[in-house]
C-alpha positions as CSV (number, residue, x, y, z in Angstrom):
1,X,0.0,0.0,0.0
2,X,1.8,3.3,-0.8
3,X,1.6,6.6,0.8
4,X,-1.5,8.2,-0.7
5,X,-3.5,5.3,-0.1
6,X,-2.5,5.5,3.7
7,X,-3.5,9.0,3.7
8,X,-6.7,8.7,2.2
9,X,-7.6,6.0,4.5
10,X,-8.4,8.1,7.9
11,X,-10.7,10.2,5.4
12,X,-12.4,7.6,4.1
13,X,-13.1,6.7,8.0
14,X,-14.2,9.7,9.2
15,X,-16.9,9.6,6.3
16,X,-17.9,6.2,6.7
17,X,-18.3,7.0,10.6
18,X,-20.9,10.3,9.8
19,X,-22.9,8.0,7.8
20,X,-23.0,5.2,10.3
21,X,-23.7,7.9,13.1
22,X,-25.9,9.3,10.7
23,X,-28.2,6.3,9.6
24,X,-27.9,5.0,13.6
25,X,-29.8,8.5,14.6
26,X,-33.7,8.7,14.3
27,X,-35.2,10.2,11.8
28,X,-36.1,13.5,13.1
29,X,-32.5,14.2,14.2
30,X,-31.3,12.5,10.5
31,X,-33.6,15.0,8.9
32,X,-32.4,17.9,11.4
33,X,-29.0,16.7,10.7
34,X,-29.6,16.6,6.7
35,X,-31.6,19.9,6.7
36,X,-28.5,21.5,8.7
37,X,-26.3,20.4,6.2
38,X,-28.4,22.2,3.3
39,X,-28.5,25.4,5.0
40,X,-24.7,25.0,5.4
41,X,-24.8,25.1,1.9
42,X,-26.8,27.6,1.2
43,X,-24.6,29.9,3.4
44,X,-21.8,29.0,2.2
45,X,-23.1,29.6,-1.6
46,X,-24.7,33.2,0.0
47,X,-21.2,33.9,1.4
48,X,-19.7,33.2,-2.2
49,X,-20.6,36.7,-3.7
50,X,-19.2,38.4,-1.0
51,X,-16.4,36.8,-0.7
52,X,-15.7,37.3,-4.4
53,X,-17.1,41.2,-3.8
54,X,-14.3,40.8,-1.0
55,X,-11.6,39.6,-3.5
56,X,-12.4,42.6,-6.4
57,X,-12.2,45.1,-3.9
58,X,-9.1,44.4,-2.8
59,X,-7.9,44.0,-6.1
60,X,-9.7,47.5,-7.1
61,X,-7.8,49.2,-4.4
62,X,-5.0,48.2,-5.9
63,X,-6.0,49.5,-9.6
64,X,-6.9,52.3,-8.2
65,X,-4.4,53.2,-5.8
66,X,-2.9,55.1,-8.7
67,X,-5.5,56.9,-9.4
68,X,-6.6,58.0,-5.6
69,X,-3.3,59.0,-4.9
70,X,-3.1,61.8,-8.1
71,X,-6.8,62.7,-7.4
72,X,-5.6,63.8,-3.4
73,X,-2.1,65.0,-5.1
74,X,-4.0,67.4,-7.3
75,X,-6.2,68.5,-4.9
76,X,-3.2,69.4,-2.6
77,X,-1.8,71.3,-5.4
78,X,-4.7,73.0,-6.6
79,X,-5.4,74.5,-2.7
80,X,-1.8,75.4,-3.0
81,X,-1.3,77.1,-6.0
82,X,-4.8,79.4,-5.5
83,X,-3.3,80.0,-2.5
84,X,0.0,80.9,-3.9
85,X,-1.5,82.9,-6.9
86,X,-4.0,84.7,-3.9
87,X,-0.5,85.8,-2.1
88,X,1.1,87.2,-5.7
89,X,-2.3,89.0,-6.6
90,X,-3.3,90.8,-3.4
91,X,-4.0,94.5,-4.7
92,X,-1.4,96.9,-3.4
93,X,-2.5,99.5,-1.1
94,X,-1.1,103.2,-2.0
95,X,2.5,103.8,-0.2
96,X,3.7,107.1,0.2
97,X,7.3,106.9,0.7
98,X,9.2,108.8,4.0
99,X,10.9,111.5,0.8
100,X,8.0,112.1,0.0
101,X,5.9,113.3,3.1
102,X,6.8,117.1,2.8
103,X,5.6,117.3,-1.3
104,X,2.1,114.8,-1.0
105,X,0.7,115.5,2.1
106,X,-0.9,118.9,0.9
107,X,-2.4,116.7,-1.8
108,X,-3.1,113.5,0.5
109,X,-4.6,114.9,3.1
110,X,-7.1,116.9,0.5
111,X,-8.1,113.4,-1.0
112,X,-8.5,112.0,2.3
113,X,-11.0,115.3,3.4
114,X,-12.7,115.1,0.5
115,X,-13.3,111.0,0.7
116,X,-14.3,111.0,4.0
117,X,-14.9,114.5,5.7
118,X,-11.5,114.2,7.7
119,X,-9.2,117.4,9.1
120,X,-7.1,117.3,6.1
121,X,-3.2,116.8,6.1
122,X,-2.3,113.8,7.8
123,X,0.4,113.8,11.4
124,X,3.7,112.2,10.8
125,X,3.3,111.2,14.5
126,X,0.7,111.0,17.3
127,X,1.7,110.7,20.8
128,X,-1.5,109.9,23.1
129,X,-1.8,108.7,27.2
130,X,-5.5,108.1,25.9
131,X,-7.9,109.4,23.4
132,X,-8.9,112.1,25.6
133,X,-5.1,113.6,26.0
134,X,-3.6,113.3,22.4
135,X,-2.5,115.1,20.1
136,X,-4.4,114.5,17.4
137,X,-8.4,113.1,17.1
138,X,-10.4,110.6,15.9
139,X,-10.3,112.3,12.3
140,X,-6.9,112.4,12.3
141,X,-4.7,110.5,10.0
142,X,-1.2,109.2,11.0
143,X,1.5,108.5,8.4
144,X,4.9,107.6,10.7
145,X,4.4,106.3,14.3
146,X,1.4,106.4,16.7
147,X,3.0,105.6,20.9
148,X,0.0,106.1,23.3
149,X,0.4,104.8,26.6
150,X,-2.7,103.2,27.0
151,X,-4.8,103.9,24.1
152,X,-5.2,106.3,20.7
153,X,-7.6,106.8,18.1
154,X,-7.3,107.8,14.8
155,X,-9.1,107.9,11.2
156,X,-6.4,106.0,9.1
157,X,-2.7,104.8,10.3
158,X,0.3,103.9,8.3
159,X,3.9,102.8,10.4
160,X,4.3,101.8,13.4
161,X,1.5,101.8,15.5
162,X,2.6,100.8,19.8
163,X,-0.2,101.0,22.0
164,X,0.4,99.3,24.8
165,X,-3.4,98.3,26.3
166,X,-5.6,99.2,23.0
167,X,-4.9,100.9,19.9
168,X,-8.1,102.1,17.6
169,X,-8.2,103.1,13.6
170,X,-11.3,103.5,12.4
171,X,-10.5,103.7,9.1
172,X,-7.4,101.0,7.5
173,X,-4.1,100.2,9.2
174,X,-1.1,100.0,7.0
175,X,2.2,98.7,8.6
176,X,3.0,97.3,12.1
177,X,0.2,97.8,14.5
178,X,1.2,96.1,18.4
179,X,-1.1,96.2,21.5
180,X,-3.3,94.5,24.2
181,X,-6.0,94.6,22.1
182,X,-6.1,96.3,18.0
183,X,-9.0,97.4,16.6
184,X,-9.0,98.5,13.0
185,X,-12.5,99.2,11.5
186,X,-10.9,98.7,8.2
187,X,-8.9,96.8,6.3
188,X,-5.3,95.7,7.4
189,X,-1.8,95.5,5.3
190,X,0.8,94.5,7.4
191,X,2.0,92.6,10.5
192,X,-1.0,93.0,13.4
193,X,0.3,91.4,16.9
194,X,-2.4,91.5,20.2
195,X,-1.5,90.7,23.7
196,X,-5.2,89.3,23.6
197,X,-6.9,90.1,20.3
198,X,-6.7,91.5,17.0
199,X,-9.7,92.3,15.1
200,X,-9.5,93.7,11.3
201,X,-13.1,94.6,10.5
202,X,-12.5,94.6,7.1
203,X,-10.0,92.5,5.1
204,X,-5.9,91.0,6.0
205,X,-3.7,91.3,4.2
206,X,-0.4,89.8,5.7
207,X,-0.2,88.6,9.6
208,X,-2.1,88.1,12.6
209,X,-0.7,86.8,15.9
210,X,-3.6,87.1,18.7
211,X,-2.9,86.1,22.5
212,X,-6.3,84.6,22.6
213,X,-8.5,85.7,19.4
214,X,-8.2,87.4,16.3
215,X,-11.2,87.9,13.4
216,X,-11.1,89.2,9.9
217,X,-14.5,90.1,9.1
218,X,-14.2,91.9,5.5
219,X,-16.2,90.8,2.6
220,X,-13.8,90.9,0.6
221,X,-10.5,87.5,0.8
222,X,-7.7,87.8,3.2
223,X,-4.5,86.5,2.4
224,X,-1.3,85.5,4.5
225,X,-1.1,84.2,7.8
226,X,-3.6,84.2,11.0
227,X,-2.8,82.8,14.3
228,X,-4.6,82.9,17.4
229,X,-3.9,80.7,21.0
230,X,-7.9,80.5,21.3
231,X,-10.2,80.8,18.4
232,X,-9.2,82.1,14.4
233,X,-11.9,84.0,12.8
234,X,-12.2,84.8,9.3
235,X,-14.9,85.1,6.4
236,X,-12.8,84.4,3.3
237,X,-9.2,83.5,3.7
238,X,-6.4,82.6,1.6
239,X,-3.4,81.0,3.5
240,X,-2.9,79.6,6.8
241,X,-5.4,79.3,9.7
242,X,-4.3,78.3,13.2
243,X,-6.0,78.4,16.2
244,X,-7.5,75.6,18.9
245,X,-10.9,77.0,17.0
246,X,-9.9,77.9,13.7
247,X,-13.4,78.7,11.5
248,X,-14.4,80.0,7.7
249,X,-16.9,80.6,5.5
250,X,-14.3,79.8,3.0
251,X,-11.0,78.7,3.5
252,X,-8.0,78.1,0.3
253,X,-4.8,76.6,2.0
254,X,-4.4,75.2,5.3
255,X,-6.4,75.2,8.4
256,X,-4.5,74.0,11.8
257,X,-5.9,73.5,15.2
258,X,-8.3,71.3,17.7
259,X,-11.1,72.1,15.4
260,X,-11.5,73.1,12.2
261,X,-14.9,74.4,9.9
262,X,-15.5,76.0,6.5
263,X,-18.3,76.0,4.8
264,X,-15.8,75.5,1.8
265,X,-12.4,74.2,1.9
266,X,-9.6,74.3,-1.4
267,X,-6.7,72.8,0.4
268,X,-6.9,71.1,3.5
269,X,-8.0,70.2,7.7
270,X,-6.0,68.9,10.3
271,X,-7.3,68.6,13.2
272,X,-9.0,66.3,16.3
273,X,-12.0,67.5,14.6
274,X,-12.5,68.7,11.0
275,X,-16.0,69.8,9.7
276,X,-17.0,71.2,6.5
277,X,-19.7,71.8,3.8
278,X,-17.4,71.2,0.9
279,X,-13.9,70.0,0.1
280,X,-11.5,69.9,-2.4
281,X,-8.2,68.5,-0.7
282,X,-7.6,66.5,2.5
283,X,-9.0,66.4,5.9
284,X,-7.0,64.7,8.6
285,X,-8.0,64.5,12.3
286,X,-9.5,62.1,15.0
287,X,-12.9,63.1,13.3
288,X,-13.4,64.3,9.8
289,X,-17.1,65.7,8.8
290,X,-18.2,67.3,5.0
291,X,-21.9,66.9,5.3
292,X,-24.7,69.1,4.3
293,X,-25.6,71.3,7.1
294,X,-26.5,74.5,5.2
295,X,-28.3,73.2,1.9
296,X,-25.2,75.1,-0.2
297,X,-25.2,74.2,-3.6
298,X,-22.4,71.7,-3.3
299,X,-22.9,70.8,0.7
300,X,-21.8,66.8,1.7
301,X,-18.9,66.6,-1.3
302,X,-15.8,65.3,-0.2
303,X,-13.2,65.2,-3.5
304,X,-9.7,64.3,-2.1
305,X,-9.0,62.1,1.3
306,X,-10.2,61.9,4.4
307,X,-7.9,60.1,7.2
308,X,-8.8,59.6,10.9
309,X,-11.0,57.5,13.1
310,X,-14.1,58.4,12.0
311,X,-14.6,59.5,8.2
312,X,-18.2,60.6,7.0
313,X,-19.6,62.3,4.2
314,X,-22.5,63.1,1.7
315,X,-21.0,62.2,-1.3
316,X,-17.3,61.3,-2.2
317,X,-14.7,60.5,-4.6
318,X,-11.3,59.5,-3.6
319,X,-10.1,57.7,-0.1
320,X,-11.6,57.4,3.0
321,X,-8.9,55.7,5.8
322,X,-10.2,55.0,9.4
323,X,-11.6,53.0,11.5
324,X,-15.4,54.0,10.6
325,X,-15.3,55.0,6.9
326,X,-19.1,56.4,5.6
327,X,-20.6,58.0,3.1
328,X,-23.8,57.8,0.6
329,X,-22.3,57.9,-2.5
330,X,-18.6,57.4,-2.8
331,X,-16.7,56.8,-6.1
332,X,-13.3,55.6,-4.8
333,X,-11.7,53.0,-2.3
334,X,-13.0,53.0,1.5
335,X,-10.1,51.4,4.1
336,X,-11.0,50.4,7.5
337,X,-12.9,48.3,10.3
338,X,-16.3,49.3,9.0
339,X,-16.8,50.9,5.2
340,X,-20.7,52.1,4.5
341,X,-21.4,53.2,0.8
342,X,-25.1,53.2,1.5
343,X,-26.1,53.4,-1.7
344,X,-23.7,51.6,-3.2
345,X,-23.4,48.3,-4.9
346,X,-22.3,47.0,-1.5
347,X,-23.3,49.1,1.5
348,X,-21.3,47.3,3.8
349,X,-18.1,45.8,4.1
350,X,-15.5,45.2,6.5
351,X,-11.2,46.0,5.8
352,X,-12.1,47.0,1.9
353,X,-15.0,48.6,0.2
354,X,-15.0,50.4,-3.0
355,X,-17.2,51.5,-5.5
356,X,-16.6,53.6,-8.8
């Protein structure tokens, strides 16, 4: 007897035991034991499909590897180069040069009555204790250096501008403006540093460091660099966002912090949170949300990669990598625990789910 008979033998025994075990059983438990056997079956021939589903996706992922990877590596370089092209085009704001003082201001400060009803030619300097004992006003304009040793008001300021608990334009600040608390009611161009907060009621244009919160509110994009310990406030905004709340209506290039929102977002999140209507780039936190919370015309799409723990959206195309990985419509590859494409050909599927 050679080998592969002896090996066939013990098989041939464990089979001829079932059947004797089988046909020694009564008949209920022989049809029990039959009927258990054909749902077996049936299982297994269910479990087929999705094991073949199972096989395709994963061999998908790997097709399409390629494919996610330049979708996310254009998205990072579209956010970047409107970002980039936002920095090179930011209008310039009219400079008069220190040379020049003596020979425009006769003609400046005329404009600047004229265009808004001020006092005419502008200070080189304003020294103030507060806005009650200063040398200038409110309708004054400063070109040169505003010092007050608490606070100053003025119309429109251009230098250096040191107050040390709260310095006030009411009109734009050009230049360096450093305080306990700035307050321009205008736009800002330049370098804006706050013991506690910086507010620009109209647009940046440059840098914002606030101890605890700084806001751009203008209508129309700011561009550069905001930082705040607390919470970063901006409507549009082209650059860099960082804050432990950094929020925008709608963000191009990079938003740092505990928690991120935009209601639109051409570059990317990283945060333990990220939320946002739209994106086109990357979120990356703990928790990364692009739902449709405000019915906007493209509110819930997610084109790029999202990468944390928890990954949801409306609709998608790219990659999803978590643990929990959802969304309702999703035209790329899903990697984690739990993958729900809803309405999907599969909705659900454990390691690998795709759908294109």
């Amino acid at each position: 007897m050679n080998a592969s008979a002896r090996s066939r033998r013990p098989s041939r025994l464990l089979v001829l035991a079932a059947c004797a075990a089988l046909a020694a059983a009564p008949a209920p438990s022989r049809a029990e034991s039959f009927g258990a056997v054909c749902e077996g079956a049936l299982y297994a021939g269910a479990a087929s499909p999705l094991v073949l589903v199972g096989a395709i996706a994963g061999v998908g992922a790997v097709v399409v590897g390629g494919y996610t990877a330049f979708d996310v590596g254009e998205s990072f370089y579209v956010g970047f180069r409107e970002t980039s092209r936002a920095l090179q085009d930011v209008p310039p704001k009219p400079f008069v040069a220190p040379g020049e003082f003596g020979r425009n201001n006769a003609m400046l400060g005329a404009e600047m009555e004229a265009d808004e009803g001020g006092d005419g030619i502008p200070q080189i300097a304003d020294l103030a204790i507060d806005p009650r004992l200063q040398i200038g006003d409110g309708d004054t304009d400063v070109i040169g250096l505003r010092l007050a040793l608490f606070s100053a008001e003025n119309r429109n300021v251009s230098g250096l501008d040191v107050c040390l608990l709260a310095g006030h334009t009411i009109g734009d600040e050009t230049g360096v403006q450093i305080g306990l608390f700035d307050l321009v009611g205008g736009d800002t161009l330049g370098l804006q540093l706050g013991g506690l907060s910086c507010v620009s009621r109209g647009s940046l244009r440059g840098i914002q460091v606030a101890g605890l919160f700084g806001t751009a509110a203008g209508d129309e994009p700011s561009y550069g660099l905001q930082l705040a310990a607390i919470a970063a406030r901006a409507r549009e905004f082209r650059g860099i966002q960082l804050g432990y709340v950094a929020v925008a209506d709608d963000l191009r290039g990079l938003q740092l912090g505990g928690y991120a929102e935009a209601d639109r977002v051409l570059g990317g999140q990283v945060a333990l949170a990220a939320r946002a209507d739209a994106v086109d780039g990357f979120q990356a936190g703990l928790v990364n949300v692009c739902l449709d919370l405000d019915a906007s015309p493209r509110a819930g799409e997610m084109r790029g990669a999202q990468i944390g723990l928890v990954n949801v959206c409306d609709s998608g195309a790219g990659l999803q990598l978590g643990l929990w990985n959802q969304a309702r419509t999703f035209a790329g590859v899903q990697i984690g625990l739990c993958n729900v494409i809803s309405e999907g050909p599969v909705p659900f599927l454990p390691i690998v789910n795709a759908s294109f």
